[in-house]
Jmol script that loads the backbone (N, CA, C; Angstrom):
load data "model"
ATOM      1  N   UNK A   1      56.941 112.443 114.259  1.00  0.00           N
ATOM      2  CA  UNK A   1      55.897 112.949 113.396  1.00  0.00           C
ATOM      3  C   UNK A   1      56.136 114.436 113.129  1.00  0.00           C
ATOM      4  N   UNK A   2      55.813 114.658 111.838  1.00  0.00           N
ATOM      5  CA  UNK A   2      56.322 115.982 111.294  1.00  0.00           C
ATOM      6  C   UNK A   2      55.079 117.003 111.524  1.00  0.00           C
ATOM      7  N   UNK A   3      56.008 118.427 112.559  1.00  0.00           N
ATOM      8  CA  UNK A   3      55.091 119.755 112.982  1.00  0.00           C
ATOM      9  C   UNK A   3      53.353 119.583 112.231  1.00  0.00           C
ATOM     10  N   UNK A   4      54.117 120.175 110.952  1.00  0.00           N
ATOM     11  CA  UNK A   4      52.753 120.583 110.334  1.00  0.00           C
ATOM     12  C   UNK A   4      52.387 119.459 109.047  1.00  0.00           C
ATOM     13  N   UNK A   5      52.230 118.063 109.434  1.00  0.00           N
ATOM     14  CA  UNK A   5      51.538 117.031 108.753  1.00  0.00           C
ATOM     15  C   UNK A   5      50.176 117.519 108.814  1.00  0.00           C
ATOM     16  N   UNK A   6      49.613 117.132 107.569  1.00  0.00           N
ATOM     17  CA  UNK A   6      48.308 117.520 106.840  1.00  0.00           C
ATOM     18  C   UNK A   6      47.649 115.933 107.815  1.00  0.00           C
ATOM     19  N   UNK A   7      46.115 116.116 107.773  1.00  0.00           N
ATOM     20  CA  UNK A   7      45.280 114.742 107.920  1.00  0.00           C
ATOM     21  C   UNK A   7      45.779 113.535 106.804  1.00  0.00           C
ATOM     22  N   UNK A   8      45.531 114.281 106.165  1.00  0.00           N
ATOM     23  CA  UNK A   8      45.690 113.058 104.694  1.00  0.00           C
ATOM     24  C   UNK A   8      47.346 112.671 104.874  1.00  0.00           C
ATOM     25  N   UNK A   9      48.036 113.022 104.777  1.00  0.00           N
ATOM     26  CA  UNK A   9      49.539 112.914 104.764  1.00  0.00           C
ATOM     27  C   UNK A   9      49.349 111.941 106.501  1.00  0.00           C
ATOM     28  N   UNK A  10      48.989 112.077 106.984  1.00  0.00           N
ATOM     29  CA  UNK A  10      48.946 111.176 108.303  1.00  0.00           C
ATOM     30  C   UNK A  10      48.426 109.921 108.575  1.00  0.00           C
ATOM     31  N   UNK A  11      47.000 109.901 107.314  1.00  0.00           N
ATOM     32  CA  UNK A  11      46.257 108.518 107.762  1.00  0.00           C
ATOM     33  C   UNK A  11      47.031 108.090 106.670  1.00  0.00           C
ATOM     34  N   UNK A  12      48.013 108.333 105.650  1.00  0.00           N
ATOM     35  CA  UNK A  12      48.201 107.637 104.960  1.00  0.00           C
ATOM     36  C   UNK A  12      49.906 106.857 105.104  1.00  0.00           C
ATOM     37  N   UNK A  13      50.489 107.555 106.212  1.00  0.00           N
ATOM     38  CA  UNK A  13      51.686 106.734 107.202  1.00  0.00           C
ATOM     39  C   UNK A  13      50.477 105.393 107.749  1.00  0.00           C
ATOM     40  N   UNK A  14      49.779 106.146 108.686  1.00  0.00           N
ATOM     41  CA  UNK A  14      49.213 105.022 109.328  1.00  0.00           C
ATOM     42  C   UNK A  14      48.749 104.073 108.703  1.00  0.00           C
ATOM     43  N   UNK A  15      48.023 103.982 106.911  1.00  0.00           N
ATOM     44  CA  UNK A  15      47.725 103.005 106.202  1.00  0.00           C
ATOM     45  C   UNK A  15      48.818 102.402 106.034  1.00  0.00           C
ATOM     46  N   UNK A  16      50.121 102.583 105.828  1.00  0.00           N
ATOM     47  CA  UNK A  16      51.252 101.872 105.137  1.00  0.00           C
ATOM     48  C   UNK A  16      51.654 101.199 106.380  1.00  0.00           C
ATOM     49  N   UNK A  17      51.725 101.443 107.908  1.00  0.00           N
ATOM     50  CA  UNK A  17      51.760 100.568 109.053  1.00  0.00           C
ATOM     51  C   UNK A  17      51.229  99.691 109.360  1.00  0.00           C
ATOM     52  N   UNK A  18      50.183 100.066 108.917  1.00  0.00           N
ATOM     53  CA  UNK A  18      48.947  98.626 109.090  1.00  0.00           C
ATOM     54  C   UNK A  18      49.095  97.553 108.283  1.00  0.00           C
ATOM     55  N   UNK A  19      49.234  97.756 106.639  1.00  0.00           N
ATOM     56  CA  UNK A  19      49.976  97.405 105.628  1.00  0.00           C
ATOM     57  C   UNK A  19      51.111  96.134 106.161  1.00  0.00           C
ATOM     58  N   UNK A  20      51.829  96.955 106.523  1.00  0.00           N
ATOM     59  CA  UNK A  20      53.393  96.009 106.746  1.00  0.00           C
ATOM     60  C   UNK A  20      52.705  95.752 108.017  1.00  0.00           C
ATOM     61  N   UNK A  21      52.276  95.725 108.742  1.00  0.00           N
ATOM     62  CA  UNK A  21      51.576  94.650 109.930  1.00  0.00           C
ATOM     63  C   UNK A  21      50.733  93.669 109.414  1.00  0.00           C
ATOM     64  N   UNK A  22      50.217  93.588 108.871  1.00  0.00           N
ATOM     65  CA  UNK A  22      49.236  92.883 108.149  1.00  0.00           C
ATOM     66  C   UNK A  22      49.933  91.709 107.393  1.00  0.00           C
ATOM     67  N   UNK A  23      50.849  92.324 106.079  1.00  0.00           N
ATOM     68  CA  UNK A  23      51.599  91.643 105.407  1.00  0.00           C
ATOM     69  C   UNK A  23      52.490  90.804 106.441  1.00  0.00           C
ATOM     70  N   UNK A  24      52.682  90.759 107.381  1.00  0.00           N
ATOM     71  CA  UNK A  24      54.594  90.362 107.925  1.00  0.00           C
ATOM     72  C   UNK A  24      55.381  90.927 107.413  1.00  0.00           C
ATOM     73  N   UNK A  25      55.196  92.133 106.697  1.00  0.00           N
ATOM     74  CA  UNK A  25      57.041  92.617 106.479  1.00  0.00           C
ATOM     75  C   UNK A  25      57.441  93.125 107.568  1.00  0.00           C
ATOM     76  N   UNK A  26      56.845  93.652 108.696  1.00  0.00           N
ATOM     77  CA  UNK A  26      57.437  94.689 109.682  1.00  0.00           C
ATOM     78  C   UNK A  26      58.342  93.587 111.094  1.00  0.00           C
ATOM     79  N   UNK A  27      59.451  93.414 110.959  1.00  0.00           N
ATOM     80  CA  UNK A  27      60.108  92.791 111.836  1.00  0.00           C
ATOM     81  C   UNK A  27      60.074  92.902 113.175  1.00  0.00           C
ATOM     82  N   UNK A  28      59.982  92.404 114.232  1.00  0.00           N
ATOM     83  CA  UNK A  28      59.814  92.206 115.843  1.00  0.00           C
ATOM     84  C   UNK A  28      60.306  93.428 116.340  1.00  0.00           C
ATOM     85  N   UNK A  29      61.411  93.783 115.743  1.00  0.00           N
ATOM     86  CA  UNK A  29      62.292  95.197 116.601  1.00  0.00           C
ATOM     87  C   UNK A  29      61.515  96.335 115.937  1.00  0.00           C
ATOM     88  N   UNK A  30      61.001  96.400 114.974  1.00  0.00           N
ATOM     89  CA  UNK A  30      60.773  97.785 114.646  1.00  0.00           C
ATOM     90  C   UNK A  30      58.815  97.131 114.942  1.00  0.00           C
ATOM     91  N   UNK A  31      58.441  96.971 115.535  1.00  0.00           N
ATOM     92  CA  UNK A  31      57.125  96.790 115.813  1.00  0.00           C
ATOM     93  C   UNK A  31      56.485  97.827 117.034  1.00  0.00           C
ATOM     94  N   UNK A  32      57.133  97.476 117.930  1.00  0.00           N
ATOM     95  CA  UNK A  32      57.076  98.518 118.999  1.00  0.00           C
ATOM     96  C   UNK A  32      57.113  99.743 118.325  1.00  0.00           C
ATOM     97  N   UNK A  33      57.845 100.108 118.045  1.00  0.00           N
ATOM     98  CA  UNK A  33      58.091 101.759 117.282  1.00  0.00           C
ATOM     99  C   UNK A  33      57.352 101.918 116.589  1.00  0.00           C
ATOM    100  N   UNK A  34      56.445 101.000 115.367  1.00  0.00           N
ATOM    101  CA  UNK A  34      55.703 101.495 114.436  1.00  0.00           C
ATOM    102  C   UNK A  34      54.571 101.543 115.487  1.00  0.00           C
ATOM    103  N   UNK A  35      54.208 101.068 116.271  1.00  0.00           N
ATOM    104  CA  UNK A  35      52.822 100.807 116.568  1.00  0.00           C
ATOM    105  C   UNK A  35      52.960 102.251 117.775  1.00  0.00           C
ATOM    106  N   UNK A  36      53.792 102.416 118.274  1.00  0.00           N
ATOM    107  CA  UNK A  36      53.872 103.688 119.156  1.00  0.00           C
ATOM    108  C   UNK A  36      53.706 105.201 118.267  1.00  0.00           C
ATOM    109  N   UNK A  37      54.388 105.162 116.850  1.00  0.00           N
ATOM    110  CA  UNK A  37      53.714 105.873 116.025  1.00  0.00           C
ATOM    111  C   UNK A  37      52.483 105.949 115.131  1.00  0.00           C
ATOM    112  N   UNK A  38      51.877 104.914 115.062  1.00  0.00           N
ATOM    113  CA  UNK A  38      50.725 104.567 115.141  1.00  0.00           C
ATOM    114  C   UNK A  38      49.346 105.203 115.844  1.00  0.00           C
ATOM    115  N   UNK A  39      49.823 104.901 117.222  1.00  0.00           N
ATOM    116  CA  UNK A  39      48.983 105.491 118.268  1.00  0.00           C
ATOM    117  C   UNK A  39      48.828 107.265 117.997  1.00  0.00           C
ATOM    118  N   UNK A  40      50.251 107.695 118.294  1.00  0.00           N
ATOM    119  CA  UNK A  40      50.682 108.701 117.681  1.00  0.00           C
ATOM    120  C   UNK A  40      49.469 109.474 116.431  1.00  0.00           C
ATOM    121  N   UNK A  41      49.482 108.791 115.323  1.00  0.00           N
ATOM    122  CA  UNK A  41      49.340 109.306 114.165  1.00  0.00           C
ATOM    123  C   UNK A  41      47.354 109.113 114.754  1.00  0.00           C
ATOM    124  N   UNK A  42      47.239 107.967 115.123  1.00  0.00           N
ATOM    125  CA  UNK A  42      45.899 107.847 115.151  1.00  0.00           C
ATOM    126  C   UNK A  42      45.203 109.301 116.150  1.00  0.00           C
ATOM    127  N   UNK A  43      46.061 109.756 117.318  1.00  0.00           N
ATOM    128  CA  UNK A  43      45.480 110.864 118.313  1.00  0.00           C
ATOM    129  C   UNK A  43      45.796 112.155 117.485  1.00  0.00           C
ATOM    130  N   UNK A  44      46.374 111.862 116.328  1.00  0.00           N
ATOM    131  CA  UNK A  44      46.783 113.135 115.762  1.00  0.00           C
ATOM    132  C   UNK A  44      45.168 113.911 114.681  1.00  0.00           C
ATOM    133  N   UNK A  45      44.951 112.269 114.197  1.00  0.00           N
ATOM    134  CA  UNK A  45      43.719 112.418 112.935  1.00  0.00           C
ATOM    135  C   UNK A  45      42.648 112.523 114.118  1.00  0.00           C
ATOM    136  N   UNK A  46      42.164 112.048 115.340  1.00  0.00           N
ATOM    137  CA  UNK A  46      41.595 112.478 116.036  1.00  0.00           C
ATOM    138  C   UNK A  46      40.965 114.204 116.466  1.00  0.00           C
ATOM    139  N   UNK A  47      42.048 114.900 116.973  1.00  0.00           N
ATOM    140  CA  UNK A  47      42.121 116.093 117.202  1.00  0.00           C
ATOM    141  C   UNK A  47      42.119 116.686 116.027  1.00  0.00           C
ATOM    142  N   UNK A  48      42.358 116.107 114.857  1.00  0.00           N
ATOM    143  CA  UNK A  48      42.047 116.894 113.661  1.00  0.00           C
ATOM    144  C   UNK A  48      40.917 117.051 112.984  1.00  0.00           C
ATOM    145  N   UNK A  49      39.736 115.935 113.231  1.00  0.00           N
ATOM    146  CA  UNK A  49      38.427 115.715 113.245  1.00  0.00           C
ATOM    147  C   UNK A  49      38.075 116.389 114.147  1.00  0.00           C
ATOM    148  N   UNK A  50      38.174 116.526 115.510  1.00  0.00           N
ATOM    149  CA  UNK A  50      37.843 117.335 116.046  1.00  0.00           C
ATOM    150  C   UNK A  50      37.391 118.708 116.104  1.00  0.00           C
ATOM    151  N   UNK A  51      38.416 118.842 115.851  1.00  0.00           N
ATOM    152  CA  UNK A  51      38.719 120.393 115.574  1.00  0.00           C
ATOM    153  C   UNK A  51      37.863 120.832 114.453  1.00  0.00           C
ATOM    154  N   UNK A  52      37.555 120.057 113.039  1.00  0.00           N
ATOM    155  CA  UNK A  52      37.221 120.382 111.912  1.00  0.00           C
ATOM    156  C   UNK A  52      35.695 120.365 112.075  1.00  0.00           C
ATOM    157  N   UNK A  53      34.687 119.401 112.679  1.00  0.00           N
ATOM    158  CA  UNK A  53      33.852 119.079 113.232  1.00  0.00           C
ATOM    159  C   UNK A  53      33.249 120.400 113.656  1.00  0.00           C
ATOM    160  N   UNK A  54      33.831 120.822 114.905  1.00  0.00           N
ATOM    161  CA  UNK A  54      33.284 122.054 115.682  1.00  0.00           C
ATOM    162  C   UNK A  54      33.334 122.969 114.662  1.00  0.00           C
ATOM    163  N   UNK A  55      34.412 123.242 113.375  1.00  0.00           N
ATOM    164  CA  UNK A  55      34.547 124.756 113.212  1.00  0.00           C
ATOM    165  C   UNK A  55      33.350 124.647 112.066  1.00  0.00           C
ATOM    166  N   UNK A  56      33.005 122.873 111.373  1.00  0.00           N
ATOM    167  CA  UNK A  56      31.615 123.059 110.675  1.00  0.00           C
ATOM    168  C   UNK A  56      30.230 123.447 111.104  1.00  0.00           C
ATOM    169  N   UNK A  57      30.451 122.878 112.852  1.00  0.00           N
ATOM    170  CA  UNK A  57      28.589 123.243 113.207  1.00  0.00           C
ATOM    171  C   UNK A  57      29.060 124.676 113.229  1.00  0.00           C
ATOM    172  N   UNK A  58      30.559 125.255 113.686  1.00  0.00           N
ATOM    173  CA  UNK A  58      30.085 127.104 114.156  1.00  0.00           C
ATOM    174  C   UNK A  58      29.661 127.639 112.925  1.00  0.00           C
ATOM    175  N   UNK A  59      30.323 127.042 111.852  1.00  0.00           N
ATOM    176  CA  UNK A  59      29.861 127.368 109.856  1.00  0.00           C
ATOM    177  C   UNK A  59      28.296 127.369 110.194  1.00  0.00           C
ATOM    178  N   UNK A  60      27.835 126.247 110.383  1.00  0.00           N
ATOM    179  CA  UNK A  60      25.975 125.669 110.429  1.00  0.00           C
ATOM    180  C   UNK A  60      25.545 126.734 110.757  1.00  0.00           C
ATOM    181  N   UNK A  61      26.303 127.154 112.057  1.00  0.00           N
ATOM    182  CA  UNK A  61      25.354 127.360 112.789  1.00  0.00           C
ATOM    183  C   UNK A  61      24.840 129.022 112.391  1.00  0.00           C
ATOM    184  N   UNK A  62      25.548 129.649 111.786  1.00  0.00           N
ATOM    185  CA  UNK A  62      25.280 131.197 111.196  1.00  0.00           C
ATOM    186  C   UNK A  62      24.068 131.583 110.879  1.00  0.00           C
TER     187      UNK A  62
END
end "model"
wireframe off; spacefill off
backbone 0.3
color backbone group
């Protein structure tokens, strides 16, 4: 996963994984790997909500 990926640029790997999971295109060997980047991408949009979250209530809170 790339340094400085944006949120949007991230959930939208993770949409196209789910995608080819969903469909059956994603083959047995590369499953493990997508879904480990997956996890990946999902703790990434996490901490990025996070983060964005707090810096709105400190905005609120003025």
């Amino acid at each position: 996963m790339e340094q400085n990926m944006t949120y949007e640029q991230a959930m939208s790997r993770l949409e196209r994984i789910v995608k080819q999971i969903e469909s059956g295109e994603m083959d047995i060997d590369s499953l493990a790997t997508n879904l480990k980047e997956a996890k990946t991408l999902v703790e990434f949009c996490k901490t990025k909500l996070t983060k964005v979250e707090s810096e709105v209530k400190k905005c609120l809170d003025l």
